[in-house]
C-alpha positions as CSV (number, residue, x, y, z in Angstrom):
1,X,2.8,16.0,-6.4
2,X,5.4,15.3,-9.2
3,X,6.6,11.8,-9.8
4,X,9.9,12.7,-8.7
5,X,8.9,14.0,-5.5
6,X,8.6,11.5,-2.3
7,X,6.9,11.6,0.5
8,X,8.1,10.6,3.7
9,X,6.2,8.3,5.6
10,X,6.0,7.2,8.9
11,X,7.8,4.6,10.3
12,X,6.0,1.2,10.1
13,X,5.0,1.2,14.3
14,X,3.5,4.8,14.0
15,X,0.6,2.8,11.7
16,X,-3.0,3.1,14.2
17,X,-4.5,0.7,11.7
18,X,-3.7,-2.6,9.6
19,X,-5.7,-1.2,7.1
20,X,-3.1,2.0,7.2
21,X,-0.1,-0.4,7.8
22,X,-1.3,-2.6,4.6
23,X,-1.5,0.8,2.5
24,X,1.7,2.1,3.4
25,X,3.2,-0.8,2.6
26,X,1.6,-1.1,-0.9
27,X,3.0,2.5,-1.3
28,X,6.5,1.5,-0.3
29,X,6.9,-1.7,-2.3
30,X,5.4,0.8,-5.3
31,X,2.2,-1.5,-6.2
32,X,0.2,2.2,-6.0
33,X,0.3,5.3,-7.2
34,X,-1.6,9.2,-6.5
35,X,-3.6,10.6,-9.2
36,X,-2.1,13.5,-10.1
37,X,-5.1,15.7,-10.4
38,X,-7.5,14.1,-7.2
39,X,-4.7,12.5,-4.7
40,X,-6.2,9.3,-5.3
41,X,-4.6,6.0,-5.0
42,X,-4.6,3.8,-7.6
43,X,-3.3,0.1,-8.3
44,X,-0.4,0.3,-10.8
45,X,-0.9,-3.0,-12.3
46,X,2.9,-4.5,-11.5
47,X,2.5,-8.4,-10.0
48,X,6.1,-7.5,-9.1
49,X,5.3,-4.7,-6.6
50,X,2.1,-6.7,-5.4
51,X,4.5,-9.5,-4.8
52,X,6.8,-7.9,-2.6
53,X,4.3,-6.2,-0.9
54,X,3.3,-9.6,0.3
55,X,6.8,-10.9,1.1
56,X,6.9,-7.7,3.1
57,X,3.8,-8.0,5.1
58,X,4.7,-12.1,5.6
59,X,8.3,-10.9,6.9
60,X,7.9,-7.6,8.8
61,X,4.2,-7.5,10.1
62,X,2.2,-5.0,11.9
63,X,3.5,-5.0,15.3
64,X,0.5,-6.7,17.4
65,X,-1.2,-8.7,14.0
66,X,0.1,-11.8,12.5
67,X,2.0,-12.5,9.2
68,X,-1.6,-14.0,7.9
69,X,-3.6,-11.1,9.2
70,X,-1.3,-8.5,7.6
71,X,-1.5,-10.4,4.6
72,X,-4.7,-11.0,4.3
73,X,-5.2,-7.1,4.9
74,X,-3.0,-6.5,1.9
75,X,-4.7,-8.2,-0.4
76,X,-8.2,-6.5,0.7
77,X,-6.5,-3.3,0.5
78,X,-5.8,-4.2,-3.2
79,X,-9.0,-5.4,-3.7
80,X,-11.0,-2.3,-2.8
81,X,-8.5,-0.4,-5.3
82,X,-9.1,0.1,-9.0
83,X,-6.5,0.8,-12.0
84,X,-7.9,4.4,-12.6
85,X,-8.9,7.5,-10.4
86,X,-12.8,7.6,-9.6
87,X,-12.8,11.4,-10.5
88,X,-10.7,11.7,-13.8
C-alpha cells in the first residue's frame, strides 16, 4: 500500500474488541504505520500521535469500556509494538 493511499476503516462501534478499538485508534491519530513489504504495524515514534491517541481514547471510549480501560488498552497496544517490522 502506498503512503498516499488510505484505508477506510470502520466506524469506531463496529470494533468486536478493545484491543481492535485501541489499534484503530493508534492508526487514526497516526502513532503507527504498515510495513511496506510485510503489512506490519509499526510504532512511528511521534509522542505527538501517541498523545492524541490518548486524549482520543480518554474522550471518545469504546462503547461498553471506560475512559481508563480504553486507555490503559492503548498504551498495551503500544507496548507490544516495536519501531521496525519483525520480517524486514
Amino acid at each position: 500500500m502506498s503512503h498516499s493511499a488510505q484505508r477506510k476503516l470502520p466506524p469506531r462501534a463496529a470494533y468486536r474488541t478493545l484491543q481492535g478499538w485501541a489499534l484503530g485508534t493508534l492508526i487514526e491519530q497516526g502513532a503507527l504505520k504498515e510495513c511496506e513489504h510485510h503489512g506490519h504495524r509499526v510504532d512511528r515514534g511521534d509522542p505527538d500521535a501517541w498523545n492524541r491517541a490518548r486524549e482520543e481514547a480518554w474522550r471518545n471510549p469504546h462503547p461498553g469500556a471506560t475512559p481508563e480501560a480504553c486507555l490503559a488498552t492503548v498504551e498495551a497496544v503500544l507496548r507490544g509494538l516495536g519501531d521496525t517490522c519483525p520480517d524486514c
